[in-house]
KETIFI-825767 format. One line per 10 residues: number of its first residue (from 1); their letters; for each residue x, y, z of N, C-alpha, C, O, CB. Coordinates in steps of 0.2 Angstrom, whole numbers, m for minus. Glycine has a CB too. Example, Ala and Ser with C-alpha at 12.3 -4.5 7.8 and 13.67 -1.06 7.14 Angstrom:
<nodes>
1	AS	66/m28/39/62/m22/39/66/m16/39/71/m17/42/57/m22/45 | 64/m11/35/68/m5/36/64/0/39/67/6/40/70/m3/29
</nodes>
This chain:
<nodes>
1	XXXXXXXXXX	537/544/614/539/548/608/539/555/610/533/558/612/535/546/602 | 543/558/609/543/567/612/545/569/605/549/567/601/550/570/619 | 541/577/605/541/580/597/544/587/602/543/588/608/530/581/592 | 549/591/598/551/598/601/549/602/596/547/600/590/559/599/603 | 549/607/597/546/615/593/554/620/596/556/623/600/535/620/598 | 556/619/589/564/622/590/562/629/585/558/629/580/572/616/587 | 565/635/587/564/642/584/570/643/584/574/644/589/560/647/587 | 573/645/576/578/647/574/578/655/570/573/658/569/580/643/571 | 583/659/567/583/664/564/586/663/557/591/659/556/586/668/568 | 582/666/551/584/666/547/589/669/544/592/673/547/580/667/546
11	XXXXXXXXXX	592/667/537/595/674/535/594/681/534/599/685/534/596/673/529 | 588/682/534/584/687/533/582/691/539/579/697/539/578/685/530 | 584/687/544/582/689/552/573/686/551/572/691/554/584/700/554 | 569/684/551/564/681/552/566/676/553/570/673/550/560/681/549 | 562/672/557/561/666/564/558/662/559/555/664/554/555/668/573 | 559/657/560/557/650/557/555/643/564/558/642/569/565/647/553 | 550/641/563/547/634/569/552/628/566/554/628/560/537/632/568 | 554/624/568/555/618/567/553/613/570/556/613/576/559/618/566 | 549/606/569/546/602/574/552/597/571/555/597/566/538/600/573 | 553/593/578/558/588/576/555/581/584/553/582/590/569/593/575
21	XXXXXXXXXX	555/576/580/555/572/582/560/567/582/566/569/580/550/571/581 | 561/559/585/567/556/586/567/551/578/572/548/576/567/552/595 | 561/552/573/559/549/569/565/553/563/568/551/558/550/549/569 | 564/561/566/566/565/560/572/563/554/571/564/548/567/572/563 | 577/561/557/584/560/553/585/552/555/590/551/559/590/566/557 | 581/546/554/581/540/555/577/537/551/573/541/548/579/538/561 | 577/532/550/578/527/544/571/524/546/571/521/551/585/520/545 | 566/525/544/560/518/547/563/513/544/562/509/548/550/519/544 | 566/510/540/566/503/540/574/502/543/579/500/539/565/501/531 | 575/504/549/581/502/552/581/498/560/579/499/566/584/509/553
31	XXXXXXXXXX	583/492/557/579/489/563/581/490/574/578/489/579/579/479/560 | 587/493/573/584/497/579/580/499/583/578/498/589/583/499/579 | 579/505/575/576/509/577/566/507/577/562/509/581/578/513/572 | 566/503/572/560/497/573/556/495/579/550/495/581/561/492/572 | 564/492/583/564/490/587/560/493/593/555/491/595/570/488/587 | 562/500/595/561/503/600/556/508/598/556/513/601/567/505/602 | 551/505/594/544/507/593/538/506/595/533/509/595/543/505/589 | 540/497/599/537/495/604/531/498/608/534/501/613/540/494/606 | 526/497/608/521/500/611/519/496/617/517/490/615/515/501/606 | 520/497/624/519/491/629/513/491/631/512/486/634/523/491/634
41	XXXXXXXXXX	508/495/630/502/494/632/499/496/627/498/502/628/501/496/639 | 496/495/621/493/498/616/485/497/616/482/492/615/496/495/611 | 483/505/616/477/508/614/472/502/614/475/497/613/479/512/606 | 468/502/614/463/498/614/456/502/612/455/507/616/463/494/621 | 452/501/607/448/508/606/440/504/607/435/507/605/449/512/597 | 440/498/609/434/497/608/434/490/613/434/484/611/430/496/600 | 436/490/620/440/484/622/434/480/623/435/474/625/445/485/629 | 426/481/623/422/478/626/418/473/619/414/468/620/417/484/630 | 419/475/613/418/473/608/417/465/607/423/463/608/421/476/604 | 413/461/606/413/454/603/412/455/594/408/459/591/406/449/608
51	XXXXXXXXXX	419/450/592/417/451/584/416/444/581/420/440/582/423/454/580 | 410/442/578/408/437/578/409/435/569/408/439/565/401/436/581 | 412/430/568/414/429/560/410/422/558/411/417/560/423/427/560 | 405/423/553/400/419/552/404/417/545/407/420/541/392/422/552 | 404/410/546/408/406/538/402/404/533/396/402/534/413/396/540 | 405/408/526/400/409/523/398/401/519/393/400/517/401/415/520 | 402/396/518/401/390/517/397/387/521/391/385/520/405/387/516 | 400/387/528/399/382/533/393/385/536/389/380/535/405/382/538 | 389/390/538/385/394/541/379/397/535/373/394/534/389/399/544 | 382/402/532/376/407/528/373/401/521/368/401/518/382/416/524
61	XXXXXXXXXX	379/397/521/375/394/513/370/389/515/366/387/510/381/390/508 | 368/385/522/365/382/523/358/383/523/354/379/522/368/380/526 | 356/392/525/349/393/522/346/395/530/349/396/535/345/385/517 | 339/394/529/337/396/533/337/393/541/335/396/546/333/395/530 | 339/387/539/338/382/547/346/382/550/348/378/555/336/373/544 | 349/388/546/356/389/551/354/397/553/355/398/559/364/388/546 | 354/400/550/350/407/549/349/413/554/351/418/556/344/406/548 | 343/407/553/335/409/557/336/410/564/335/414/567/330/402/556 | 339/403/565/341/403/575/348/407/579/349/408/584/343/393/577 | 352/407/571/359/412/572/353/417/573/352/418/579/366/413/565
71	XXXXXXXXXX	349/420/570/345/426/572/344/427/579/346/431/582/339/426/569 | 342/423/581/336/421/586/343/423/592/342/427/597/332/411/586 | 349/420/591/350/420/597/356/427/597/360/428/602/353/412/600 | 357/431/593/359/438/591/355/443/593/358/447/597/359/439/584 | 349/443/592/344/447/597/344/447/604/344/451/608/338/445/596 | 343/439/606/344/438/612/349/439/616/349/437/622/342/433/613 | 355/442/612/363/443/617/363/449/615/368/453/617/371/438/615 | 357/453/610/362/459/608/362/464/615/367/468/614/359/463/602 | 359/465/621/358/469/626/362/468/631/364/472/634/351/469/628 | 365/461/631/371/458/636/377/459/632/382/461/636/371/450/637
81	XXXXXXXXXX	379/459/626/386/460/623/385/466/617/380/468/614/389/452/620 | 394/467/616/393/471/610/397/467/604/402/465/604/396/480/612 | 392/468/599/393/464/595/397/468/588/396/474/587/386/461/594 | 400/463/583/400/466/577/402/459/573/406/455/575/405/472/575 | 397/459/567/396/453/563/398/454/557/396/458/553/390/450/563 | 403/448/555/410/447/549/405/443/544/402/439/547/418/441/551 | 404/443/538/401/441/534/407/436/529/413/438/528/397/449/532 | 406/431/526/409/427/520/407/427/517/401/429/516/411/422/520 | 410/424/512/407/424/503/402/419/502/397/421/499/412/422/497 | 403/411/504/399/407/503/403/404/498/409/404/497/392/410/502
91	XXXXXXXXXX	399/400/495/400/396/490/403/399/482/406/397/477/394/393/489 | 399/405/485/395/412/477/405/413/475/408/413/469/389/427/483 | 408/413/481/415/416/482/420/412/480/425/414/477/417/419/489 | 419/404/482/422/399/479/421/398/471/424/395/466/421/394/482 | 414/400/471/415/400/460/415/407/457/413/407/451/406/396/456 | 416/411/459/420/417/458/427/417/457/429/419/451/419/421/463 | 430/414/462/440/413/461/439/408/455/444/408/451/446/407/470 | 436/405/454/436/398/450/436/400/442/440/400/438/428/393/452 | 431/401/443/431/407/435/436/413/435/439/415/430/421/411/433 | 436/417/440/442/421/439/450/417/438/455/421/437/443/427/447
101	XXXXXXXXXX	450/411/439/455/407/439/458/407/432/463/409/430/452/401/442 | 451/404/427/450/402/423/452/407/416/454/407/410/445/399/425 | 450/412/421/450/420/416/459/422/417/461/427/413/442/428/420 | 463/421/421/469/420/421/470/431/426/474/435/426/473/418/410 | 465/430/428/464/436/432/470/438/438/474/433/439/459/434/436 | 472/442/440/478/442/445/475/440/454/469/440/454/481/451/445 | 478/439/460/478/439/464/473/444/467/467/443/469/483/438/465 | 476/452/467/470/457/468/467/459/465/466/465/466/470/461/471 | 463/456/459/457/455/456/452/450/458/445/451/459/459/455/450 | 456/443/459/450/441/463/450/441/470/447/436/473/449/433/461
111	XXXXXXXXXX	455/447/475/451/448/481/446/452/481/441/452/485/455/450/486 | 446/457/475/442/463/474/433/458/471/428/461/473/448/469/465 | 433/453/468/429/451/463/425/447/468/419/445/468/433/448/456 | 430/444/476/426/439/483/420/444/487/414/443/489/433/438/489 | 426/451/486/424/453/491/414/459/490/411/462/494/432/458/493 | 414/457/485/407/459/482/404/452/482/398/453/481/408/462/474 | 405/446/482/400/442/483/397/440/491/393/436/492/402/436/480 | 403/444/498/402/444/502/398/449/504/396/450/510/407/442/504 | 395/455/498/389/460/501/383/457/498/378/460/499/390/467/499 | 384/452/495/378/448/495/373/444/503/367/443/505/381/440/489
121	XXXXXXXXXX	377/442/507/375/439/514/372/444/517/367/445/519/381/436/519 | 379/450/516/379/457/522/372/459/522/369/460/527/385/464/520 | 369/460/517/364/465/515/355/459/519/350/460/522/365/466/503 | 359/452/515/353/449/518/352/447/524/347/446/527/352/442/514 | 359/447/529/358/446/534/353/452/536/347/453/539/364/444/538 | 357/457/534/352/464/537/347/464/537/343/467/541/354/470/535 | 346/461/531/335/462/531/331/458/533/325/457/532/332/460/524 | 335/454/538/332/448/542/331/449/549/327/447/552/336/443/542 | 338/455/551/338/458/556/336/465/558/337/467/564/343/456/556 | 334/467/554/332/476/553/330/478/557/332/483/560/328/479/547
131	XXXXXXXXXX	322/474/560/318/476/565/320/476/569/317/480/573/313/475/566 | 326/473/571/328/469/577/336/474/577/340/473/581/328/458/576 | 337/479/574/341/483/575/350/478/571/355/477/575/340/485/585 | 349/477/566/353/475/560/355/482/556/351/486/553/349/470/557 | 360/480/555/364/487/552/369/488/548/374/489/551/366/491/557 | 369/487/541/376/488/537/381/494/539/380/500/540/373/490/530 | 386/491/540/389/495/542/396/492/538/398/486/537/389/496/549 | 400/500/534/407/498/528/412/501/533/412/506/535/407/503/517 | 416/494/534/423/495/535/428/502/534/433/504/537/425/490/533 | 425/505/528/429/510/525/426/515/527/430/520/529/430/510/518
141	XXXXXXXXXX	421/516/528/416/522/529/412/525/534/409/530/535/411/522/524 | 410/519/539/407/518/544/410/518/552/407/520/558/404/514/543 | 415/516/551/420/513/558/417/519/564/414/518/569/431/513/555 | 419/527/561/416/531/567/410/529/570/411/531/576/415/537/565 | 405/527/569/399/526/569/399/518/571/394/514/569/395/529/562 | 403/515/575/402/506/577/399/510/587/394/508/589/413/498/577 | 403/513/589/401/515/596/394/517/595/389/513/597/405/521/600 | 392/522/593/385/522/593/380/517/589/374/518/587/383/528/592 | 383/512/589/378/506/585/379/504/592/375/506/596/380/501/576 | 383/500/594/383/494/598/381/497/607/378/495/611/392/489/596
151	XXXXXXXXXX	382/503/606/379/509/614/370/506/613/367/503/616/379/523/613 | 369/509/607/363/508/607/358/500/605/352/500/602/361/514/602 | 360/496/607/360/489/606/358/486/599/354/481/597/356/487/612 | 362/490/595/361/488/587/365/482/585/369/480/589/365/495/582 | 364/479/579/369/472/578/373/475/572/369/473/567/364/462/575 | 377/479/570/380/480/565/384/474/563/388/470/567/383/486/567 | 382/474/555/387/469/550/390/473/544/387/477/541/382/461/546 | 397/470/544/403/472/540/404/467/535/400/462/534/409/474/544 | 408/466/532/414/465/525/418/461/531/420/465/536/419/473/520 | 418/453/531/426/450/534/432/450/528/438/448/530/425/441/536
161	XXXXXXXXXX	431/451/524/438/451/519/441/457/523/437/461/526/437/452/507 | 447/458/522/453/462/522/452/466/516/452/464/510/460/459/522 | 451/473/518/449/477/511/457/478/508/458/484/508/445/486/512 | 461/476/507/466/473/504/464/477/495/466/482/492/467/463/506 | 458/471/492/455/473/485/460/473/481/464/468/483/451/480/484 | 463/476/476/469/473/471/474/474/475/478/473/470/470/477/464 | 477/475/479/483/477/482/483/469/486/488/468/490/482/485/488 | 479/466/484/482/460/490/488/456/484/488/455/478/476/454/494 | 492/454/493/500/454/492/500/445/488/496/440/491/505/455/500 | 505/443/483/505/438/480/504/434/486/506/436/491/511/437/475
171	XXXXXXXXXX	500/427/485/500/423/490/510/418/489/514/418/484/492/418/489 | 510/415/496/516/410/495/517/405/488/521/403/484/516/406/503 | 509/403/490/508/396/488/500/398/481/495/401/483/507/389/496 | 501/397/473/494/397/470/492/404/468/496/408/465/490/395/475 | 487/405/468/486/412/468/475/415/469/471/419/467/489/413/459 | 476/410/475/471/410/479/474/415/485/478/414/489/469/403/481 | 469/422/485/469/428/491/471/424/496/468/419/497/462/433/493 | 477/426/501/479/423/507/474/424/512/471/420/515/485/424/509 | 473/434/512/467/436/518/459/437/516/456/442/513/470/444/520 | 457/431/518/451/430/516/444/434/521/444/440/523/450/422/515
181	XXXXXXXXXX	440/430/523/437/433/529/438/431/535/434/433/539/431/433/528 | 441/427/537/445/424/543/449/430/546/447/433/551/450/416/541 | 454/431/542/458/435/541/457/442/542/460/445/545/461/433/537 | 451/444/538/449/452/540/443/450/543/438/452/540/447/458/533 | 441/447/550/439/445/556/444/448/563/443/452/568/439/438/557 | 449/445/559/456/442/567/456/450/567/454/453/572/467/437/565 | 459/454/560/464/460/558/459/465/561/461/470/563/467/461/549 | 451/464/561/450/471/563/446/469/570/441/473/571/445/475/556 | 447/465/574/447/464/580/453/467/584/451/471/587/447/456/581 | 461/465/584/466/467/581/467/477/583/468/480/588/465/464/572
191	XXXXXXXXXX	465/479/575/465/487/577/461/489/581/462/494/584/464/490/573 | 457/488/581/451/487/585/451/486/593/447/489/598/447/481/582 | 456/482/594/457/479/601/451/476/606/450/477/612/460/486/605 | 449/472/603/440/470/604/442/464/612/447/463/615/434/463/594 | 435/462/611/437/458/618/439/452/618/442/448/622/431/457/622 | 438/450/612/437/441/607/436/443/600/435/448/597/429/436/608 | 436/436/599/435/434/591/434/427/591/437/423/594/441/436/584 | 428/426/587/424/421/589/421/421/582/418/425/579/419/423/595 | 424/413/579/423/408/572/418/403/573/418/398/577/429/404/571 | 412/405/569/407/401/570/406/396/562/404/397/557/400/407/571
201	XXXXXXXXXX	410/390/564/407/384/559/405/379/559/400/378/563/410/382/557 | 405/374/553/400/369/555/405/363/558/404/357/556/395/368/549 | 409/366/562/413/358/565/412/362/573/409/367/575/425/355/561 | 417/357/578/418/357/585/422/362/586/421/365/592/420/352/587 | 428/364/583/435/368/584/438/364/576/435/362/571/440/366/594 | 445/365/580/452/363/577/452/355/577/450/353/583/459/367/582 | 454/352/573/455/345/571/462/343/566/464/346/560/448/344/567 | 465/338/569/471/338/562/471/336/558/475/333/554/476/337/563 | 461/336/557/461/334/549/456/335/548/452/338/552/462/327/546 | 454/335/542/445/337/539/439/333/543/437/329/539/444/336/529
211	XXXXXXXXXX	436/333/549/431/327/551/425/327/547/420/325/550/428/328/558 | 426/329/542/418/328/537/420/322/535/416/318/535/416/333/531 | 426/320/531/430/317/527/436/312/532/437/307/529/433/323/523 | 438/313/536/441/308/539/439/307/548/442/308/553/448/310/538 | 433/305/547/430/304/555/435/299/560/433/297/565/422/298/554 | 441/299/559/447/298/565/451/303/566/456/301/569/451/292/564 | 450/310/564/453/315/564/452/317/572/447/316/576/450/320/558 | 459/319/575/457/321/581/457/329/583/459/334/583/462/317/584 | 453/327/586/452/334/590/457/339/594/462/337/598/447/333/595 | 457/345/593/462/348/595/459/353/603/461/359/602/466/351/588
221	XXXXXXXXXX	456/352/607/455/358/612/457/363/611/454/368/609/456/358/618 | 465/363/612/469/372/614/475/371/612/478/365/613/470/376/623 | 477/374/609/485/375/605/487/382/606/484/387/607/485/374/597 | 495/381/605/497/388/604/496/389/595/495/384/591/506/391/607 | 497/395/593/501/399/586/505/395/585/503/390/581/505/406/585 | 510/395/587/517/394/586/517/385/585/520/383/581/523/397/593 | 514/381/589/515/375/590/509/373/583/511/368/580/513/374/598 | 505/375/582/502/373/577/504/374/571/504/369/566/497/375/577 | 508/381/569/513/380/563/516/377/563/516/373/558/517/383/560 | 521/374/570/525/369/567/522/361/565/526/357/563/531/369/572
231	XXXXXXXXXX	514/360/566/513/354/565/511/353/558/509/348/556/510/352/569 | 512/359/555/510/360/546/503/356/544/504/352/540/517/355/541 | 498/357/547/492/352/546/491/353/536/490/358/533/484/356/553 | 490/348/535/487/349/528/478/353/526/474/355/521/488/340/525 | 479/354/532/471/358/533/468/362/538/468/358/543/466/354/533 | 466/367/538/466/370/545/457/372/542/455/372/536/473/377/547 | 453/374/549/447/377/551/447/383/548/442/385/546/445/377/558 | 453/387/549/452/395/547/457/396/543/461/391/543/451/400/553 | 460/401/540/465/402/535/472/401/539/471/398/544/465/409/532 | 477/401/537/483/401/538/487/405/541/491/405/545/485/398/534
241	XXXXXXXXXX	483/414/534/488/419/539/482/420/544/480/415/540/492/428/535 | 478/421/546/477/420/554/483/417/559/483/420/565/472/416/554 | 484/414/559/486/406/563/495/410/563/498/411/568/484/394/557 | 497/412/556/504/417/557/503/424/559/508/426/562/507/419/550 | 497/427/559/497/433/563/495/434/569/497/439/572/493/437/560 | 491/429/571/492/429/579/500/427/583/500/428/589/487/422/583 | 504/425/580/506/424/583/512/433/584/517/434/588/508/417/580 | 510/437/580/514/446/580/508/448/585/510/452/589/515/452/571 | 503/447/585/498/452/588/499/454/593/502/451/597/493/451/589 | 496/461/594/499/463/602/492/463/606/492/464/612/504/473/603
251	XXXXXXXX	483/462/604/481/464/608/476/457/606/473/454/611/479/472/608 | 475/454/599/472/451/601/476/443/600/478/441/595/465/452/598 | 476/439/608/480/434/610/477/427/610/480/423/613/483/436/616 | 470/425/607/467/420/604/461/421/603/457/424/607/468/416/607 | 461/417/598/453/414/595/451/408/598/454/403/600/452/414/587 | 443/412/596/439/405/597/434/400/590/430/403/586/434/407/603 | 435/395/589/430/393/584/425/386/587/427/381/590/434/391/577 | 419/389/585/413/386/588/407/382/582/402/379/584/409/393/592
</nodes>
C-alpha cells in the first residue's frame, strides 16, 4: 500500500497538503478491491506465545483435583514456554443463559451477562497462582503489557469470551452467543499470531459423538475445517464458529484439544 503527499495551490494562492492513498476514492466494500487486500505474510506480534484455553465445565468446575495439578504443571513450564491462559464460565455461565433465557433477554445481553461469570475463575485461578507469578490480565486494557509478563516468566490469565458483550451478532440457529470462549481463545491467538492454541478438556480430542454418553463414538485424530463442516456432527468438543473461522484464518492454521 503506498500513501503520496501531493501539494496543490489554492484559490487564495496558499498551498494545501493532500494525502491520498489507493483506498482514497474506492469502495471498501468492493470486492476487488477486497480482494487485493491480501496480506501474504502477515504481522505476527507475539509468534512465540502458547494460548492455553481451560473449559470451564470440563476443567475449572471440577475443583480442586483438576486445579491443583493444572497448577502444578503451569509453574513447571512457565520458564520453557510463554503462556497466556483463557478462562470459561463453568456451569455459573450455563445457568446464567438459562435464566437470561427465561427473562426473554437479547443475544448480547446474555454474552455481556457470561462474560462476568467467567471473571469468577479468572480471579480464582489467580489467587492460586499469585506466588507463583499469576496475573490478571483484561483483554481491553492490558494487551500492551502481555510481553513483559510472559519475558518475565509470569502466567498471565484473561477473559476467553470474545468481548463482542451486547454487540454480539444474532446467532444462525436459537439465541445462545455463538462466540463463546472457545472462540475468543482461537480469535485472540489469531490477532495475536501465537504459536498454538491449545483446548484443555475432559475427553481425548474430537469424537463424532459425545463419548460420555455414547461410548462407541469414534475417535477422530486429525481432520481438516473444511472436511469436518461438511460432516455436520450433531456435536462438537469446541464451538462451531471456531471450526468456521479456521478455516479464513491467515495465521493460526490449527488447534489442538487435549
Amino acid at each position: 500500500m503506498t500513501f503520496k503527499k501531493a501539494v496543490e495551490t489554492g484559490p487564495a494562492g496558499k498551498q494545501r497538503a493532500h494525502i491520498t492513498s489507493r483506498f482514497t476514492r474506492e469502495s471498501l466494500i468492493d470486492k476487488d478491491m477486497i480482494d487485493s487486500t491480501e496480506i501474504p505474510n502477515q504481522f505476527r506480534v507475539m509468534p512465540d506465545l502458547n494460548i492455553i484455553a481451560l473449559g470451564g465445565k470440563s476443567i475449572l468446575d471440577r475443583g480442586a483435583s483438576a486445579i491443583l495439578p493444572l497448577a502444578r504443571e503451569l509453574v513447571a513450564n512457565r520458564f520453557k514456554y510463554q503462556l497466556l491462559l483463557c478462562t470459561g464460565p463453568g456451569i455459573c455461565g450455563r445457568q446464567t443463559l438459562c435464566l437470561a433465557g427465561d427473562l426473554g433477554l437479547p443475544t448480547g445481553g446474555k454474552a455481556m451477562l457470561t462474560g462476568g461469570d467467567e471473571s469468577k475463575y479468572l480471579f480464582m485461578l489467580c489467587g492460586v497462582l499469585l506466588r507463583d507469578g499469576g496475573v490478571w490480565m483484561s483483554k481491553l486494557v492490558h494487551f500492551e503489557r502481555l510481553p513483559l509478563y510472559v519475558k518475565n516468566h509470569m502466567i498471565p490469565f484473561t477473559l476467553g469470551q470474545a468481548p463482542y458483550f451486547f454487540w454480539e451478532k444474532p446467532p444462525k440457529y436459537g439465541s445462545i452467543p455463538e462466540h463463546g470462549n472457545d472462540f475468543g481463545s482461537f480469535i485472540t491467538g489469531e490477532v495475536l499470531g501465537v504459536r498454538s492454541v491449545i483446548y484443555l478438556k475432559d475427553v481425548d480430542g474430537l469424537y463424532s459423538a459425545d463419548p460420555k454418553r455414547n461410548p462407541g463414538a469414534e475417535f477422530i485424530k486429525k481432520i481438516s475445517a473444511q472436511e469436518l463442516i461438511r460432516l455436520d456432527l450433531d456435536e462438537l468438543v469446541i464451538e462451531r464458529a471456531v471450526i468456521d473461522n479456521l478455516v479464513r484464518a491467515r495465521v493460526v492454521r490449527k488447534i489442538q484439544i487435549i
